[in-house]
C-alpha positions as a Markdown table, in Angstrom:
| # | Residue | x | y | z |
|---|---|---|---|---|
| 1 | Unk | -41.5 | 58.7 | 86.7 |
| 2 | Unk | -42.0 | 62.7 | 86.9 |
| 3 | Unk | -39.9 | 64.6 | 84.6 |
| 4 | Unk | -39.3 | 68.0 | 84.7 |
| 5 | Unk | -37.3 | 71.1 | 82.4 |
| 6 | Unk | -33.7 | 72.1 | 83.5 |
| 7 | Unk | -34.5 | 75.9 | 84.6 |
| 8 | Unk | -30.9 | 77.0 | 84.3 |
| 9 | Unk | -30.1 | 77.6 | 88.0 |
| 10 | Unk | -26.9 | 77.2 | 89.9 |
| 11 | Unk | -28.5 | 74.0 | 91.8 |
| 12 | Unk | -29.6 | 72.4 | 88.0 |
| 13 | Unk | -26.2 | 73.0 | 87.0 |
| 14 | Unk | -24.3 | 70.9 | 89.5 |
| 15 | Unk | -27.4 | 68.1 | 89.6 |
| 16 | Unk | -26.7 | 67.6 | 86.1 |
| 17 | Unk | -23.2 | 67.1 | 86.5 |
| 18 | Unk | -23.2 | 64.8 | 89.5 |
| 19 | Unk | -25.9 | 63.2 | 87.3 |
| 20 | Unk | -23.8 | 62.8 | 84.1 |
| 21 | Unk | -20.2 | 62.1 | 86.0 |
| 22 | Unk | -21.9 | 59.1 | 88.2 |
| 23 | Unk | -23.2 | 57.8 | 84.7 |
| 24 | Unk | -20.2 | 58.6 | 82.3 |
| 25 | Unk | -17.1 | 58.7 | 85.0 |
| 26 | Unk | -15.1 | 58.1 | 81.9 |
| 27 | Unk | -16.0 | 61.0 | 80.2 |
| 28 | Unk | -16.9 | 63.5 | 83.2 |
| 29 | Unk | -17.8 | 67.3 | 82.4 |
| 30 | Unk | -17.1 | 70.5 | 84.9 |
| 31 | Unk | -19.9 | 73.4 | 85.8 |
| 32 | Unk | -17.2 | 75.9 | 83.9 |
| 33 | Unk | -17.4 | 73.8 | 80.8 |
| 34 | Unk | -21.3 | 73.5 | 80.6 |
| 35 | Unk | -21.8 | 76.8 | 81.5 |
| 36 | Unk | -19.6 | 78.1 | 78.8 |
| 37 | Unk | -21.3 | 75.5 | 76.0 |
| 38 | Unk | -24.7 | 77.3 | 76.9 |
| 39 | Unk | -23.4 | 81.0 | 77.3 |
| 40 | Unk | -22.3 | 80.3 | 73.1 |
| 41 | Unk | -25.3 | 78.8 | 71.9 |
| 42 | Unk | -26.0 | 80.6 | 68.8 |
| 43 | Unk | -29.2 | 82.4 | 67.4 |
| 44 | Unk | -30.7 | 79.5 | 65.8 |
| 45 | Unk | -29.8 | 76.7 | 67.8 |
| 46 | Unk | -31.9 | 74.6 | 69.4 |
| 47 | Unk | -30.7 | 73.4 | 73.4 |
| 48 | Unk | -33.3 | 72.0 | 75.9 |
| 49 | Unk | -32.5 | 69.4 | 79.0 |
| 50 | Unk | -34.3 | 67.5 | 80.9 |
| 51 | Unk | -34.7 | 65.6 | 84.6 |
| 52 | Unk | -35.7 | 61.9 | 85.2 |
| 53 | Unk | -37.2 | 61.8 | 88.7 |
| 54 | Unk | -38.1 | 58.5 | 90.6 |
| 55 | Unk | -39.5 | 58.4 | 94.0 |
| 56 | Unk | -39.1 | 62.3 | 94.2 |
| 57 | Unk | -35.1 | 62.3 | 93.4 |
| 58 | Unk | -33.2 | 63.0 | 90.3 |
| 59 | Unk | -31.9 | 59.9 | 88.5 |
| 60 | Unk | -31.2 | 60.6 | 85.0 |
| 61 | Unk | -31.8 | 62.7 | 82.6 |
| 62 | Unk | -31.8 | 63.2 | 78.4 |
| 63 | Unk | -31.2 | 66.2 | 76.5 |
| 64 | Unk | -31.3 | 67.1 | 72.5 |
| 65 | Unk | -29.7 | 70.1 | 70.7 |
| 66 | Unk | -28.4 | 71.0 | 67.4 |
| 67 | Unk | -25.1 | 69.3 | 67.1 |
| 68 | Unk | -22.3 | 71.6 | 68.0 |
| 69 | Unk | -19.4 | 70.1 | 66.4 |
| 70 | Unk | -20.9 | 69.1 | 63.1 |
| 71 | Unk | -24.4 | 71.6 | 62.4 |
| 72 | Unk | -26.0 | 69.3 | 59.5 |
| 73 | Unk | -29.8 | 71.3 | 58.9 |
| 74 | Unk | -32.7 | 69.2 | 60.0 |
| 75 | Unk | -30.3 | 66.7 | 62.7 |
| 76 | Unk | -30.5 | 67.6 | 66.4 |
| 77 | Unk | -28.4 | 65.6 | 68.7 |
| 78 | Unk | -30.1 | 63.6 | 71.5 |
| 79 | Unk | -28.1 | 62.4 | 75.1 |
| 80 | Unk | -29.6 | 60.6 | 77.7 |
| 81 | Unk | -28.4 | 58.5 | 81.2 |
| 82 | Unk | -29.7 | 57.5 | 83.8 |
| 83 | Unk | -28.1 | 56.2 | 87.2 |
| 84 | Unk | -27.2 | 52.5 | 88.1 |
| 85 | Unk | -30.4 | 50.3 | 88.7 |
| 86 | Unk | -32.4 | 52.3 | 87.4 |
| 87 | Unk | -32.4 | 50.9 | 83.8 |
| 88 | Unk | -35.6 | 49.6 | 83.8 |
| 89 | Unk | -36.8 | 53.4 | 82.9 |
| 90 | Unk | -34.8 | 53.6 | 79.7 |
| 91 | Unk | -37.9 | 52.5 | 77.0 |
| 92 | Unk | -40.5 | 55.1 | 79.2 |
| 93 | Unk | -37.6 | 58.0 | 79.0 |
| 94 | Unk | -36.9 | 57.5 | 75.0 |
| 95 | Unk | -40.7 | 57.5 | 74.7 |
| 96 | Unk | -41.0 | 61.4 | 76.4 |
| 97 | Unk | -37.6 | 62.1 | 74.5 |
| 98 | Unk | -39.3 | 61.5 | 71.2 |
| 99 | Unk | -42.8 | 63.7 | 72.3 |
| 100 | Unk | -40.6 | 66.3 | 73.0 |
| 101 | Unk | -38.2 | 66.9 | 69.7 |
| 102 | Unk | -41.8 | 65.7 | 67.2 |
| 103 | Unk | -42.4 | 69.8 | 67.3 |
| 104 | Unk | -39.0 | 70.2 | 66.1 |
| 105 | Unk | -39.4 | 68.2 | 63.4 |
| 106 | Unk | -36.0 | 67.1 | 62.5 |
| 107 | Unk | -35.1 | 64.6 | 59.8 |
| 108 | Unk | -32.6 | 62.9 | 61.6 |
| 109 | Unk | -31.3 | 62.0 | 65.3 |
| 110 | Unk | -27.6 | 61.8 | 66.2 |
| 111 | Unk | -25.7 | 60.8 | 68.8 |
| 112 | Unk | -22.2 | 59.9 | 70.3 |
| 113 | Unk | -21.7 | 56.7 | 72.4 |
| 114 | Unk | -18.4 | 54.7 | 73.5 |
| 115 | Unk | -18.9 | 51.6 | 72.2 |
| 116 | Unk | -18.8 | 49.5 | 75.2 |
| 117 | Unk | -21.4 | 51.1 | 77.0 |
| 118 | Unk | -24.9 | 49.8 | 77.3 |
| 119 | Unk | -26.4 | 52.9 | 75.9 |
| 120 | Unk | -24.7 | 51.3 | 72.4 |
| 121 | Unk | -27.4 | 48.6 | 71.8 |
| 122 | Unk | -30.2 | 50.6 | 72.6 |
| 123 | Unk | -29.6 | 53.2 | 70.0 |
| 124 | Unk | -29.3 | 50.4 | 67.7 |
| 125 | Unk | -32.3 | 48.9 | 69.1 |
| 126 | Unk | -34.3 | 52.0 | 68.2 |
| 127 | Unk | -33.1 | 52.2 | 64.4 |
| 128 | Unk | -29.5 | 54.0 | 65.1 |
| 129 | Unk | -27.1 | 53.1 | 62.8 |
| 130 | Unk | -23.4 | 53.9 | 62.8 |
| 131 | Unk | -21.9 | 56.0 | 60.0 |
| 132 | Unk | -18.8 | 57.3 | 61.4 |
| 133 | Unk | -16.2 | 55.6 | 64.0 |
| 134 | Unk | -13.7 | 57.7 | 66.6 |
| 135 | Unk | -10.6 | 56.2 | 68.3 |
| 136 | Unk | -9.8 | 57.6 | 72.2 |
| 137 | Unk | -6.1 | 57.2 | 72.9 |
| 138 | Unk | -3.8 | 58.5 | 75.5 |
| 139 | Unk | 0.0 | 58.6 | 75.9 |
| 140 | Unk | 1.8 | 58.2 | 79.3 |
| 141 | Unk | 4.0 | 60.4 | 79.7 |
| 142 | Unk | 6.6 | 58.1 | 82.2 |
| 143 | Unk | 6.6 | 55.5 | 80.2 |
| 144 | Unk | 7.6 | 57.8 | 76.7 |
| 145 | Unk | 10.9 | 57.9 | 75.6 |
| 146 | Unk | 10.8 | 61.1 | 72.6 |
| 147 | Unk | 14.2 | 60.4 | 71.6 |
| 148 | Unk | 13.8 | 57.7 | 68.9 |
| 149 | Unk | 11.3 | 60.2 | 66.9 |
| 150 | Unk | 13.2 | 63.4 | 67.2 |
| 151 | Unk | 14.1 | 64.4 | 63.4 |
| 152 | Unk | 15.4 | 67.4 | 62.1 |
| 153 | Unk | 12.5 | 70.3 | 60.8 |
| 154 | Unk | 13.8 | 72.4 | 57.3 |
| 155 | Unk | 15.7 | 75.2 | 58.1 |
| 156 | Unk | 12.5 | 77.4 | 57.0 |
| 157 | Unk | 10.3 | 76.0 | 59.9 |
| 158 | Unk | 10.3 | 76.8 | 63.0 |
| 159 | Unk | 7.6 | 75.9 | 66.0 |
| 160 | Unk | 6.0 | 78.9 | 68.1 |
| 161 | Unk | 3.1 | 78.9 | 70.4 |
| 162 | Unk | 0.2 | 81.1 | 70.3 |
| 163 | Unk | 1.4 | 82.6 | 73.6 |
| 164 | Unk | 4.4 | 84.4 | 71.3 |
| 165 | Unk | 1.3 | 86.6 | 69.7 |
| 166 | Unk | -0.7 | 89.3 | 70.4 |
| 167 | Unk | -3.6 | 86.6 | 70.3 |
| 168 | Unk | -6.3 | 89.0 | 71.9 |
| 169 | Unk | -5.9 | 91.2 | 68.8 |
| 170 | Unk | -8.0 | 90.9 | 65.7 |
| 171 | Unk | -5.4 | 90.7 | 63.1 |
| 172 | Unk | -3.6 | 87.4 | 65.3 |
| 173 | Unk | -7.0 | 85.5 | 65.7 |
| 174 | Unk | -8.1 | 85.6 | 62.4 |
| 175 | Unk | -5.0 | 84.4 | 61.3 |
| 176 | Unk | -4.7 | 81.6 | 63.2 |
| 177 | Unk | -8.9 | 81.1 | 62.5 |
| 178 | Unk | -7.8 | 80.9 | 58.9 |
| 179 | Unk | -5.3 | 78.0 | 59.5 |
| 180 | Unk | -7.8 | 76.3 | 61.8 |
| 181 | Unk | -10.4 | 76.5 | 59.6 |
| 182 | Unk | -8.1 | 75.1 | 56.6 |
| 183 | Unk | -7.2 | 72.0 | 58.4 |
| 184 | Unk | -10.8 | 71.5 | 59.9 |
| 185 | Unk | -12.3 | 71.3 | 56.4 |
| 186 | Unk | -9.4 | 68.8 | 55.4 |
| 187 | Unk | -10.1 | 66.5 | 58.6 |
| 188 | Unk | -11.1 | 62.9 | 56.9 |
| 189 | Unk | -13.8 | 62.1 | 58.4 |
| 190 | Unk | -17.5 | 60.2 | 57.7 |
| 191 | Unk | -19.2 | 63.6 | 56.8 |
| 192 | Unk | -17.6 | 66.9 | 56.0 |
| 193 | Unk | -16.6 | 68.9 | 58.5 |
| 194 | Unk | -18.9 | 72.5 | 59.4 |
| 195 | Unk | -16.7 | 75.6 | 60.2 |
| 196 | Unk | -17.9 | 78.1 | 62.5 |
| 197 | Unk | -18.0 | 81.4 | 61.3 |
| 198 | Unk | -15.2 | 83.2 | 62.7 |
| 199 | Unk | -17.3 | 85.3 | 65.6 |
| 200 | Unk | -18.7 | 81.9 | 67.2 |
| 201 | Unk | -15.7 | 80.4 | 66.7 |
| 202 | Unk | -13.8 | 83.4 | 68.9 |
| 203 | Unk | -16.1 | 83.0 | 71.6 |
| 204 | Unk | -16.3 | 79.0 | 71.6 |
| 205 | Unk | -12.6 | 78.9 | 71.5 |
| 206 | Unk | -10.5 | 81.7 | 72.5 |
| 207 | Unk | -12.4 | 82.6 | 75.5 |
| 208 | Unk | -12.7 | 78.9 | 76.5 |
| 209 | Unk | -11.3 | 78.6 | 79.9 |
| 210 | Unk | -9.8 | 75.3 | 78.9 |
| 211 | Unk | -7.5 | 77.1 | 76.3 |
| 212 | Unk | -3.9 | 77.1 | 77.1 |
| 213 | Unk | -2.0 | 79.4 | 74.7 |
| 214 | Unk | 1.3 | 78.2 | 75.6 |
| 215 | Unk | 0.4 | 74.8 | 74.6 |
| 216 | Unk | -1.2 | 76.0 | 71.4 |
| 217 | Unk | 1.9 | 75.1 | 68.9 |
| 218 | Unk | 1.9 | 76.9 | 65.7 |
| 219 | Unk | 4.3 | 75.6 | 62.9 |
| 220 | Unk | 5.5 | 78.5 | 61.2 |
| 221 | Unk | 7.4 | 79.3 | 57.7 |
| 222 | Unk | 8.3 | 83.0 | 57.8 |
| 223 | Unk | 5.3 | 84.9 | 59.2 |
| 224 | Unk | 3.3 | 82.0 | 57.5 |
| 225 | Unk | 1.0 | 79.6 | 59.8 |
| 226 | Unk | 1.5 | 76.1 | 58.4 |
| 227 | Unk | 0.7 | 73.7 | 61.1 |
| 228 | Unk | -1.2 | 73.8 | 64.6 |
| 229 | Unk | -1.3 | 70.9 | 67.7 |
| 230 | Unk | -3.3 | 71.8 | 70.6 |
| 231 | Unk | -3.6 | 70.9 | 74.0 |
| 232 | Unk | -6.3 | 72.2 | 76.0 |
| 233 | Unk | -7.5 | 71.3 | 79.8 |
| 234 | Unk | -9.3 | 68.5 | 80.9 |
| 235 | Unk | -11.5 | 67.5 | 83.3 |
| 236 | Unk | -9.5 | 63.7 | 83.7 |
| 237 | Unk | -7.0 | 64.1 | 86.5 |
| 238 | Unk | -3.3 | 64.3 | 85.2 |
| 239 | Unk | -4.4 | 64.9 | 81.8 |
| 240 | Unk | -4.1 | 67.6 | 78.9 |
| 241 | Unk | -6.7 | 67.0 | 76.0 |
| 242 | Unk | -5.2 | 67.5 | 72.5 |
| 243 | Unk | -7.2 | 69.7 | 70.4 |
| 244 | Unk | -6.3 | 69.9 | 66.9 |
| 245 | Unk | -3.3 | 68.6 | 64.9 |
| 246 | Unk | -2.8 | 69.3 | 61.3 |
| 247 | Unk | -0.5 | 70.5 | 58.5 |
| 248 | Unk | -1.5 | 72.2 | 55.6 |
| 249 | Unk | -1.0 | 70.1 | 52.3 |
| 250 | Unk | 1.7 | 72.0 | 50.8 |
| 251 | Unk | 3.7 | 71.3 | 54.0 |
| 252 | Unk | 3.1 | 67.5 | 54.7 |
| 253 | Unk | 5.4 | 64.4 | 54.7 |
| 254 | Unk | 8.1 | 67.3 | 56.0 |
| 255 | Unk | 7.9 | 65.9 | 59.4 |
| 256 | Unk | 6.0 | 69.0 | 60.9 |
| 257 | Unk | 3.2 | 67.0 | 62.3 |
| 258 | Unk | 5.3 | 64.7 | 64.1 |
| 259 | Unk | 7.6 | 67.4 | 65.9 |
| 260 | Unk | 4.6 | 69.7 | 67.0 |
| 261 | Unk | 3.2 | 66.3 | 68.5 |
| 262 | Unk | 6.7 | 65.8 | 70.4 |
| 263 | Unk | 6.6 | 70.1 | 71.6 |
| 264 | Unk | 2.8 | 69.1 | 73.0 |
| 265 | Unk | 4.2 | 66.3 | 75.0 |
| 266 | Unk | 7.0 | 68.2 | 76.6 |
| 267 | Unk | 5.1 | 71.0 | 77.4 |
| 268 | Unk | 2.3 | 68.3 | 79.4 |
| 269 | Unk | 5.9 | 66.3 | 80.7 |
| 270 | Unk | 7.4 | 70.0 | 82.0 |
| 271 | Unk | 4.1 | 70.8 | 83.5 |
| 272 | Unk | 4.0 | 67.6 | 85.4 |
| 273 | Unk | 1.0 | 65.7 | 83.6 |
| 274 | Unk | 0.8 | 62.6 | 83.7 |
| 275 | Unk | -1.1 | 61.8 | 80.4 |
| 276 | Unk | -1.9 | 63.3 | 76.7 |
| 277 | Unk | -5.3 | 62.1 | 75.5 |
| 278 | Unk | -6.5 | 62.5 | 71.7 |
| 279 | Unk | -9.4 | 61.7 | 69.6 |
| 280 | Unk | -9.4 | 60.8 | 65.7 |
| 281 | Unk | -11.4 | 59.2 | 63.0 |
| 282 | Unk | -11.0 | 56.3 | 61.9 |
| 283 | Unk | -10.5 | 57.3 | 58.2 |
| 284 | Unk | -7.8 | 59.6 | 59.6 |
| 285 | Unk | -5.1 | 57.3 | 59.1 |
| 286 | Unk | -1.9 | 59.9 | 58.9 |
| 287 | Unk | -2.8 | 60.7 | 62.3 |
| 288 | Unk | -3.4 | 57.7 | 63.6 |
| 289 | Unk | -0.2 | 56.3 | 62.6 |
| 290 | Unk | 1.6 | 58.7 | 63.9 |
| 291 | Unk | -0.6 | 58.4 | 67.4 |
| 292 | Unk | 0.4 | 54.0 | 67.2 |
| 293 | Unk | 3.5 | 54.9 | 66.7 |
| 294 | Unk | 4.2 | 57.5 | 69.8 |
| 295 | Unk | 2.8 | 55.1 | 71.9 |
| 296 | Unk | -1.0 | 56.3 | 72.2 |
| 297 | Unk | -2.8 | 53.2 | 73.5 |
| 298 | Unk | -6.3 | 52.7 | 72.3 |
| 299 | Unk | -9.5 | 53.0 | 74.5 |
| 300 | Unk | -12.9 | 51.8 | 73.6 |
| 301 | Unk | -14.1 | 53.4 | 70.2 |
| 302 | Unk | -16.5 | 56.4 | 70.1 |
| 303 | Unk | -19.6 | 55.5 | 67.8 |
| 304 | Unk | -21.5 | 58.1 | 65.8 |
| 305 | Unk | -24.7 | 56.9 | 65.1 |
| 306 | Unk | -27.9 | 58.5 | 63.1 |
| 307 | Unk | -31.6 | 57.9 | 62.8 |
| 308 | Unk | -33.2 | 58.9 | 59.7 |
| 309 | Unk | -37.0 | 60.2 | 60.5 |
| 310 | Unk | -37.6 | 60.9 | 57.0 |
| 311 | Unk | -40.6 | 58.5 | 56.0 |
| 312 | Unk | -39.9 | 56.5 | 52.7 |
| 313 | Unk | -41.7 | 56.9 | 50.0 |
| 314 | Unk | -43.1 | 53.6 | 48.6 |
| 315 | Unk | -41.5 | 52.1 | 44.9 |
């Protein structure tokens, strides 16, 4: 087994996607999308990737980085795959994984792994434990009927899209940052949510090729941002990835939620997708009601698990 750095070229870029679709087909990632997660890295972060060679080929690979999602100091978020029948490399990979983050010197590992995948019991082999719990669900769109859930919104709200702004200006974007932000921070969830600071957030997110701004719905009361759904591009054939959906507290239990849900399914219906896919906690029960109750049929959870490498001190 010869392993070797990922040197950033055009050629390492599409080997480590052919690499990580033929391991994760279910999850599969584009050259745009991992070119943009890199271009966006901040200051501080930490990013390095790495190739598993066998018999002079490329056949997996493992990667750590400080989370992007979630920043806790002192975690750094490890990956790894390799390709069928070659399994029998898995305990030799970890082994270089570990040599390589020891100068880091993190306190803890995380990671994120469908729970039906092999890659499940060997984290928990090597001391990963779970500690938060995300449900995958996606609607089809032929088999929806809207009707039955089509309620009617207070006179004072009405339902825009981000399109209807002047979103490239400053004065749009941190408006709708602020609202973002709001509802990240209220997401239940195992561990509290980290915002980006606004300037990361405006190059992660609004020049994200995968942003749609017609398909960014924004419930509005007045001028007032109140609520947000978002669907965004995917890399799954037929399929628009919802982003976001929240209300802010002083507007809940009006319905909101549940109408800018039926707006994002339209839009993906009128632009002739097939399916609307979703993520949510599993503490996030508001949201996952309203998911059961659409019709969003539940895939194979996401597990988050963690490895504390802070040594215990003895009693």
């Amino acid at each position: 087994m010869n392993i070797r750095p990922f040197d950033y070229s055009d050629g390492d870029y599409e080997l480590y996607v052919r690499l990580h679709n033929a391991v994760y087909p279910d999850q599969p990632r584009t050259l745009e999308a991992l070119r943009h997660f890199d271009a966006t890295k901040g200051p501080d972060e930490i990013a390095q990737t790495f190739f598993v060679e066998h018999g002079g080929q490329a056949v997996g690979w493992f990667a750590f980085m400080t989370p992007r999602f979630n920043p806790v100091p002192g975690q750094l978020e490890v990956e790894w795959g390799l390709l069928p029948g070659y399994e029998p490399l898995s305990e030799a990979l970890w082994g270089v994984l570990e040599r390589e983050i020891t100068p880091y010197r993190p306190e803890a590992l995380v990671t994120r792994v469908r729970e039906d995948w092999p890659q499940a019991a060997f984290y928990t082999a090597h001391g990963f434990e779970v500690y938060d719990r995300m449900w995958a669900s996606t609607l089809d769109l032929e088999r929806f009927d809207p009707a039955p859930f089509r309620r009617p919104l207070p006179q004072s709200i009405r339902i825009g899209t981000l399109a209807d702004l002047d979103y490239h200006s400053q004065a749009a974007q941190r408006q709708y940052y602020a609202l973002i932000a709001a509802l990240l921070r209220d997401v239940p969830s195992a561990q509290p949510v980290e915002v980006w600071p606004f300037e990361l957030w405006q190059e992660r997110s609004m020049k994200d090729k995968n942003l749609i701004p017609e398909a960014n719905f924004i419930a509005f009361e007045g001028e007032a941002m109140v609520g947000v759904s978002q669907l965004w591009r995917s890399p799954r054939p037929q399929t628009l990835q919802t982003g976001l959906t929240g209300v802010l507290p002083s507007h809940r239990r009006l319905g909101i939620a549940l109408a800018l849900k039926l707006r994002a399914a339209a839009y993906a219906r009128q632009q002739g997708y097939r399916y609307v896919h979703t993520n949510n906690h599993q503490v996030n029960r508001p949201m996952l009601a309203i998911n059961e109750a659409l019709g969003f049929e539940k895939e194979p959870a996401q597990l988050f698990l963690k490895k504390s490498l802070l040594v215990k001190e003895e009693s």
